[in-house]
N, C-alpha and C positions, 0 to 999 in steps of 0.2 A: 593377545587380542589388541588390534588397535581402535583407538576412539578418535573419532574426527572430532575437528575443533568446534567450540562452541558456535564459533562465529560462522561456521557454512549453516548455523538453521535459517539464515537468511544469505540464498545464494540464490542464482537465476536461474536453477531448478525450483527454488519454490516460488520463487517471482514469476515462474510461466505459468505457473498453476492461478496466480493474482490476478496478473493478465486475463488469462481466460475465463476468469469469472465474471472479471469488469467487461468482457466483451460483451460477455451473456447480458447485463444488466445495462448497458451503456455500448447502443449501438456506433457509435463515432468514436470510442476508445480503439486505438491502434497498439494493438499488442507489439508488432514488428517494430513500430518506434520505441514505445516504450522499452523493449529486450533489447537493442541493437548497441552493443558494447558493453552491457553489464558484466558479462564475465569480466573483463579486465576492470573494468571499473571495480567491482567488488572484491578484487583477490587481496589488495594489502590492506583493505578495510579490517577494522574491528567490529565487533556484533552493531554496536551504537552508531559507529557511520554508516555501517550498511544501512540501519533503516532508517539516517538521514537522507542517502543515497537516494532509497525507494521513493521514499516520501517526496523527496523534490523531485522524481519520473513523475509522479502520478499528479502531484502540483500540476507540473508541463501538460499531463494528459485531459484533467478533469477541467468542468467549469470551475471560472475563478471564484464565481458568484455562490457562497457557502449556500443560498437556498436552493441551489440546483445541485451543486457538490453534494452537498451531506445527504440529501434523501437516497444517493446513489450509493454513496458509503454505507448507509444505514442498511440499505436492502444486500448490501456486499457481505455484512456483517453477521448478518440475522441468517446467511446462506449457509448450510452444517458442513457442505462443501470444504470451506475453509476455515482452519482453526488454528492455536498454538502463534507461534513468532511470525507469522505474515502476515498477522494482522496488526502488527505494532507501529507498522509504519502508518496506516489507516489511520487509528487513534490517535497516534500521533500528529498528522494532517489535522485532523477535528481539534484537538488542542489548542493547537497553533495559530489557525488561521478563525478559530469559533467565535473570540470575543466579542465582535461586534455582534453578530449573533446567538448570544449566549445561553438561552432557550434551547432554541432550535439545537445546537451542540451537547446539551446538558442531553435531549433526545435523542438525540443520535449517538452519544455514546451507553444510552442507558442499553 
């Protein structure tokens, strides 16, 4: 039996599946920019820069302005859709960029 490595649970198989959610919920999200060289992007990655990777696509994709970002992430979140490691780069985003907003992130990642 072989086991794939840890670090394809975030590969641009499941990063299509992210895109397409963000589409649903965030009309002006372009999935084709977002996907467009990930596979190479993400092959000598480890699991941890893989979802630095993602994290900074979806940076590039979303508003900058975390009160227009996070309500988008929040309803991405809350969708049963998606679950397990392609949401870590999500959480991640809301970490990083929350502070000034620290409320509003503490909600969005509850």
């Amino acid at each position: 039996m072989t086991s794939e490595p840890f670090k394809n649970w975030l590969s641009s198989k499941s990063a299509q599946g992210l895109a397409h959610e963000l589409k649903r919920h965030y009309r002006p999200f372009s999935p084709e920019r977002f996907l467009r060289g990930l596979d190479a992007e993400l092959e000598p990655l480890s699991l941890k820069q893989r979802m630095h990777a993602l994290k900074s696509r979806l940076m590039r994709e979303l508003p900058e302005d975390p009160r227009q970002s996070f309500p988008i992430l929040r309803t991405l979140a809350d969708d049963a859709r998606l679950e397990g490691f392609i949401l870590w780069p999500v959480s991640q985003l809301i970490a990083d960029t929350g502070l000034r907003h620290l409320p509003l992130a503490l909600d969005t990642l509850r």
